[in-house]
MIFIDREN-282060 format. One record per residue: x, y, z of N, C-alpha, C in turn; residue in one letter. Coordinates in steps of 0.2 Angstrom, whole numbers, plus 5000, padded with zeros to 4 digits. Each point is the difference from the previous one (the first is absolute). Example, Ala and Ser with C-alpha at 12.3 -4.5 7.8 and 13.67 -1.06 7.14 Angstrom:
! residues 2
506649725039499650065000500450065000a;499850054996500450065001499650055003s;
//
This chain:
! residues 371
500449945000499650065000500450065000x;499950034996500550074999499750055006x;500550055002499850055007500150064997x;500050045005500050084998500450015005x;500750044999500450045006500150065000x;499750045002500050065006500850025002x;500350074996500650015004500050075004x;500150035005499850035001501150055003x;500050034995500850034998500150054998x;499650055006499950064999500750045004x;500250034999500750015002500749994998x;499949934997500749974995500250054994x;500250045003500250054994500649964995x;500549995003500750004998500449935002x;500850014998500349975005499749925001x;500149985007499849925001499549985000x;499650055003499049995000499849984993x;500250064994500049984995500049944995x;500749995002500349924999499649965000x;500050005009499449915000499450034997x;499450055000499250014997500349964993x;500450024996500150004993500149914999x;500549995004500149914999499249955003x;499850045003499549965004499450004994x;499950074996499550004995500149954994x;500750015000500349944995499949944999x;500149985008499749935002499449995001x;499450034998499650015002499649974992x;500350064998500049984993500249944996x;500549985003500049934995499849945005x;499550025005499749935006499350004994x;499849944999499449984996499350015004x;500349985007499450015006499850084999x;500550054999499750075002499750034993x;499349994999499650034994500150065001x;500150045005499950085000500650025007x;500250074999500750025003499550065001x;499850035007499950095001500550045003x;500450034997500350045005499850095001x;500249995008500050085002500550035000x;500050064998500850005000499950085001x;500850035002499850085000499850034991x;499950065002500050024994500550014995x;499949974995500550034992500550045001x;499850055001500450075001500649995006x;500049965004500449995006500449945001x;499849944995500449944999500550024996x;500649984999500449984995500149934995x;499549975001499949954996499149984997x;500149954996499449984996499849915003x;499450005001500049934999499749974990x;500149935001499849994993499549994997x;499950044995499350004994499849955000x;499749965004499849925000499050005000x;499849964996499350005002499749995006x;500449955004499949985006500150065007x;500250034996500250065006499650065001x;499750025005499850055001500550055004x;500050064998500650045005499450065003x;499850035004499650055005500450035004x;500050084997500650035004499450045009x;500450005004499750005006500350075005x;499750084995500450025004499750025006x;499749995002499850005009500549985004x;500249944999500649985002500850045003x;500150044996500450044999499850075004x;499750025005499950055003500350005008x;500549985000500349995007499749945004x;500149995007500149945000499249985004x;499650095000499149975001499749974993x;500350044995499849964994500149944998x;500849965002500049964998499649945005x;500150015007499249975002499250004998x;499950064998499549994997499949944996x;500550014994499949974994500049935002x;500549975006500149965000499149955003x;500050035004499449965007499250064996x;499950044996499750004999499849994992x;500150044997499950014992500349924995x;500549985002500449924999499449955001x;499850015006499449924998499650004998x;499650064998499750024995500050004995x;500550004997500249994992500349944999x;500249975006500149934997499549965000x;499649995006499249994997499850014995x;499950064995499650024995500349964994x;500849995001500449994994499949905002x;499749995004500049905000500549995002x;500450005003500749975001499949955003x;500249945001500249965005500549995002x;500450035001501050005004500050075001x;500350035004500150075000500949975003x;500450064996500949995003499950075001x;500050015007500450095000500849995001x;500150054998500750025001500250055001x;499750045005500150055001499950015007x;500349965004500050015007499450005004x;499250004996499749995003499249994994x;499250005004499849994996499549935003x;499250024997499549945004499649974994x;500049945000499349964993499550025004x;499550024994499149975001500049975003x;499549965003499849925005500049964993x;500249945005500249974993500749964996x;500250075002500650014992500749975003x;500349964999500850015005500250054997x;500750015005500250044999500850005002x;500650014997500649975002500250084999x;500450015007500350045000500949995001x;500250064994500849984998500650035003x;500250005005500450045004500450034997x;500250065000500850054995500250035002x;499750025008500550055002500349965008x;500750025000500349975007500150055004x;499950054998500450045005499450045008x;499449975002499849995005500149975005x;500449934997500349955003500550005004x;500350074998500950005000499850035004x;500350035008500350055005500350034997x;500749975000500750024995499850064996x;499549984995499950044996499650064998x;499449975006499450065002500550055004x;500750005004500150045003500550054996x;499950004994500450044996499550054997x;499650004999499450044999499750065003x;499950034996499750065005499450005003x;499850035003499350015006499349974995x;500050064996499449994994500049924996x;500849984998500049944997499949945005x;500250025002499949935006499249995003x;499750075002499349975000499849994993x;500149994995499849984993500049945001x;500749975000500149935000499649965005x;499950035006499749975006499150004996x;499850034998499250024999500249944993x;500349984996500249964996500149925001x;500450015006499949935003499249975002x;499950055007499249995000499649994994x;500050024996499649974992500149934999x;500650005000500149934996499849955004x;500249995009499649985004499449975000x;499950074999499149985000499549984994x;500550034991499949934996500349925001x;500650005004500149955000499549945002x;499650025007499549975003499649974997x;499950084994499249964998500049974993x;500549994999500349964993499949925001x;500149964994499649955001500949955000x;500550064998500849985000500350044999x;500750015000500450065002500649984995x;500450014995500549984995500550075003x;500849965000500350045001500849964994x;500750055002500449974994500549975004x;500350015008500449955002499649995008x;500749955001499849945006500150085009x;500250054996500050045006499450025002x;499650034993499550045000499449975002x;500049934999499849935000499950015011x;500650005002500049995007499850085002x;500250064998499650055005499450024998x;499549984993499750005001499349965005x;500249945000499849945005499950055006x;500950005004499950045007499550074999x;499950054997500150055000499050005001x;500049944996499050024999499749925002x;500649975005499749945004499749944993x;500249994995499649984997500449924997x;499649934999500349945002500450014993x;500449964998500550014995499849954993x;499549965002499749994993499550024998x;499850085003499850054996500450044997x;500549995000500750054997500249954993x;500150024995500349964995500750064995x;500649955000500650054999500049984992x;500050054997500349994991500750055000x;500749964999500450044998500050034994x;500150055001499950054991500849964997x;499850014993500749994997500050064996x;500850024996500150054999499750004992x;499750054998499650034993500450034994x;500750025001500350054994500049964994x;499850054995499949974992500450004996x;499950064998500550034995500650035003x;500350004997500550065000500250054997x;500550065000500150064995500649975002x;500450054994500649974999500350074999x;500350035002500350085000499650055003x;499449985003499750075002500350055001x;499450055000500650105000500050015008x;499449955004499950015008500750005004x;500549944995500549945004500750064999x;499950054993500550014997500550035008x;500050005004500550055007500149925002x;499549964998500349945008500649944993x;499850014993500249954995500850055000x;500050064999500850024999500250015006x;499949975007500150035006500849985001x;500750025001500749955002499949975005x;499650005004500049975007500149934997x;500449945002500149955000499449955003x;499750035006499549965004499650065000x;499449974995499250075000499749955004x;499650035005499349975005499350044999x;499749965000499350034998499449995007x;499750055001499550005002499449994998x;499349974999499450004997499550015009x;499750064996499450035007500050065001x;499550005004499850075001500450035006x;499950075004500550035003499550005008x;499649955001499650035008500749965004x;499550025006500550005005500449925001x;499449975001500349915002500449984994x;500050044996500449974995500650015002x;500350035003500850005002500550045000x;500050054995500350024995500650035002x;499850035009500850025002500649964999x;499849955001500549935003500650004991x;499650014994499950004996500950054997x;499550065004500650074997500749995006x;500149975006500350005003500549944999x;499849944997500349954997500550034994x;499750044995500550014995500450055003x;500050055004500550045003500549955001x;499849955006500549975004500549964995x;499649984992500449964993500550065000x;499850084997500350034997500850025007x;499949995005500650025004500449945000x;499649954998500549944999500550024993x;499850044995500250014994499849944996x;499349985000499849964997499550024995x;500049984993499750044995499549994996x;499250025007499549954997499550064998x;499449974998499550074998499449955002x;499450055004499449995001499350024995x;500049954995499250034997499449985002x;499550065001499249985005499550024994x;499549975003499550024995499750085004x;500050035005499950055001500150074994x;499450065004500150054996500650035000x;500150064994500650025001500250055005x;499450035004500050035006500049995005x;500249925000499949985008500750005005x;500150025003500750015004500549955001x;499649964998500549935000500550024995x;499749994993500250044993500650055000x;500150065005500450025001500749985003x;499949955001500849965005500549994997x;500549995002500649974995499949934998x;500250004994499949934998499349974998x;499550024999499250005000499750034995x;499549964996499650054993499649955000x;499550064999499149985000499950004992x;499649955000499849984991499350025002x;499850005007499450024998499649924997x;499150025000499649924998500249964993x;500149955001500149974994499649945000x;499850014991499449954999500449945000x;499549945001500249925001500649994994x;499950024994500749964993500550035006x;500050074998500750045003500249995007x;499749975005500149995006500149914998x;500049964997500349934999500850024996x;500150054996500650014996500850035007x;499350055005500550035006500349935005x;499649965002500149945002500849984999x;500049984990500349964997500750065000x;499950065001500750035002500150015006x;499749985005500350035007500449935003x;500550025004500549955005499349955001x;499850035006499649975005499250055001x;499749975002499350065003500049995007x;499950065003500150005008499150025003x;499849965001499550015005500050015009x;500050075001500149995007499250015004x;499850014998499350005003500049975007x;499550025006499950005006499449924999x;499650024995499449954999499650024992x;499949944997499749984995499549944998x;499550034998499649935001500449964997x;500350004992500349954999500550024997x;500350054996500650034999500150004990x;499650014997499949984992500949984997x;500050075002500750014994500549955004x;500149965004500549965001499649944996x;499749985000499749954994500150004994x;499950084997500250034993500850015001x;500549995003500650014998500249925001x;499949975004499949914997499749984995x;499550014997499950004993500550014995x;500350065001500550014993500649995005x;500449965003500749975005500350065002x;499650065002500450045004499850005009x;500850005005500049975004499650075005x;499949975005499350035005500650025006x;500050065004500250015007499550035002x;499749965006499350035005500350015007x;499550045001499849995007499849935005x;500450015006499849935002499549995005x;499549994995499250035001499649934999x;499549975004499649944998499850004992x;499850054997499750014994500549974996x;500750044999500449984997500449925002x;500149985004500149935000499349944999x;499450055000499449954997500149994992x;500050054996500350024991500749965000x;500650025004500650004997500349925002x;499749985008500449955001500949995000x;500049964996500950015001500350054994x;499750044995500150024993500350065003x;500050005005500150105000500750005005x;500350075001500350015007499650075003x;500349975006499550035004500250065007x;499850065001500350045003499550025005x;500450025007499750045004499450085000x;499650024997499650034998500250075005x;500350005005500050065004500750015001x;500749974996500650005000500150024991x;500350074999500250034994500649944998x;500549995006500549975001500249924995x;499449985004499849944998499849994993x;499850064998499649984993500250004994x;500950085003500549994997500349964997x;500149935007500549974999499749964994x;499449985001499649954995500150034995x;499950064997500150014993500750014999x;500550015003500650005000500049934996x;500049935005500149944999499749984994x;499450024999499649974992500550054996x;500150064998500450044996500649934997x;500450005006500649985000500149944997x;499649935001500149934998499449994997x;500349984995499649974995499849935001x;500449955004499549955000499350005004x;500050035004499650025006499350024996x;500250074995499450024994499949954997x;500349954998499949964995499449935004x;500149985004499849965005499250045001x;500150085002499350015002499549994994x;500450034994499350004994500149944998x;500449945001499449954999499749955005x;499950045007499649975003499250035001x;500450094997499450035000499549994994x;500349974995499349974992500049935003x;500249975003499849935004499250025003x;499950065005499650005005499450044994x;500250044995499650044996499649954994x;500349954999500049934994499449975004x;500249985006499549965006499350025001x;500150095001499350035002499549984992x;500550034995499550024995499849914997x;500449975000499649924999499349975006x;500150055005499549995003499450034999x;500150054997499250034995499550035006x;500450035006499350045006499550004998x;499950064996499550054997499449954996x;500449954998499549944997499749975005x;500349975003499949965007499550075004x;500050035000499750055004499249994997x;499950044994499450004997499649935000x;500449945000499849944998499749985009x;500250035008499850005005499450054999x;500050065000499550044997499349954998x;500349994995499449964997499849915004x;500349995004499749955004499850015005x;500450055002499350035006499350044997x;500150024996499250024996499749944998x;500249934999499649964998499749965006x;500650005006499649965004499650075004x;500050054999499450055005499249974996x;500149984995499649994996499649945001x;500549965001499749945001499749975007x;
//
């Protein structure tokens, strides 16, 4: 019996949210079970992506959603199960931290954001931000409950949300993402400062500039290279405003779409992830895709993704993070080793086909609600 799934991806502008809506439509799309795909999504004008001209697909831009964080309750507990209602669905997938089915209707709710979870994290945040986060948490909470299941992407996120909203653990069901990069560019004009760079050892950043992301540890690590007289350079995708940008050693490229961030990959040393907390960490998956080596933070998240594929630094030690890029720069068998442990673990995910396996649960929990 063919079903109807209900996405509710109001939000997912860019970036990782993006990613998964896109892959999961796609598998949605080639499941035979799913006759009809509804998504909610923000408005056109504020995503930077499309989904596909598919017959099966409906796209409904949802800007109520988008009016801070009483509109996006609204939309969520009120105006949402209304139109899922209207529109037949039988599965609803929110992914947007929160979010309630008609009576009736399951409803799986998709964890994406970790950084509630984190003290560590939440205490790097300003006053304003951190009540966000907390009123954020509480949401998901309280979709959590009334969901009929709860999908997450690692075995962390996996254990705090169990503790955090008491909930038994085969109500939790984990799908590791695998990494998505397609194409590639091959000369891009984005790369041209990082492609003619002499730095022998170029290090890339992929992410944005908030707090939890780290990014002091980040400028004080390359200081610590350059007094060593060691001759590396730092590419981020931040703007070119951002103060980081201004450091020695340091150049913002600024966003880069998916071809041209697979092509950055494929010229940097290593990519450094230092983040505090991530629900799952994307671009360390996309730099194991194409065998570039990974140094993180020595963070649950990152040993949930990386395992043994990565080296791993102290998050609150410049020092330490130093010496790691120093040591990846320097030996080449150590680089060689991590890229191919790290298309080992990226080869593993993507033969596992998540986003398949995700839709294909979707649709048997609609079948048995039915039945």
């Amino acid at each position: 019996m063919p079903f109807h799934l209900a996405i509710d991806a109001v939000g997912a502008k860019h970036s990782g949210a993006a990613i998964v809506l896109k892959a999961v439509v796609d598998a949605a799309i080639a499941n035979s079970e799913a006759r009809r795909v509804t998504v909610f999504c923000s408005p056109a004008s504020q995503r930077s992506f499309e989904l596909p001209d598919e017959r099966k697909v409906k796209v409904l831009d949802a800007p109520l959603g988008e009016h801070g964080p009483a509109g996006r309750i609204a939309w969520q507990y009120l105006r949402l199960p209304d139109l899922v209602h209207r529109c037949g669905a039988d599965v609803l997938l929110c992914l947007s931290g929160g979010g309630s089915p008609p009576e009736g209707t399951p409803a799986v709710l998709y964890v994406q954001q970790s950084l509630p979870f984190s003290q560590e994290a939440m205490a790097t945040l300003r006053l304003g931000q951190r009540f966000r986060a907390r009123l954020m948490g509480l949401n998901t909470g309280f979709a959590a409950k009334r969901s009929a299941a709860v999908a997450v992407q690692t075995p962390t996120m996996a254990r705090w949300v169990c503790q955090r909203f008491d909930l038994p653990p085969e109500r939790v069901r984990v799908f590791e993402p695998c990494p998505l990069l397609e194409n590639t560019t091959d000369g891009a004009h984005e790369l041209n400062e990082m492609r003619e760079s002499k730095a022998p050892a170029r290090f890339l950043y992929v992410g944005n500039a908030s707090a939890y992301k780290n990014l002091g540890v980040l400028a004080r690590a390359m200081e610590y290279l350059h007094r060593k007289h060691i001759n590396a350079q730092l590419f981020t995708t931040l703007p070119p405003w951002h103060p980081l940008a201004g450091a020695s050693g340091v150049a913002a490229l600024g966003h880069l779409p998916h071809p041209v961030l697979s092509e950055a990959y494929r010229l940097a040393t290593a990519l450094v992830m230092p983040s505090l907390v991530e629900t799952v960490g994307l671009p360390m998956l996309e730099a194991f895709q194409v065998g570039t080596p990974v140094v993180a933070a020595d963070r649950p998240y990152a040993h949930d993704v990386c395992g043994e594929a990565a080296v791993y630094f102290d998050p609150h030690s410049p020092e330490d993070l130093s010496n790691c890029l120093e040591e990846i720069a320097s030996d080449s068998i150590l680089r060689a080793r991590l890229s191919a442990a790290g298309r080992r673990v990226a080869r593993a995910r993507s033969e596992a086909r998540p986003y398949d396996a995700m839709v294909t649960w979707l649709m048997r929990l609609a079948r048995e609600t039915q039945s």
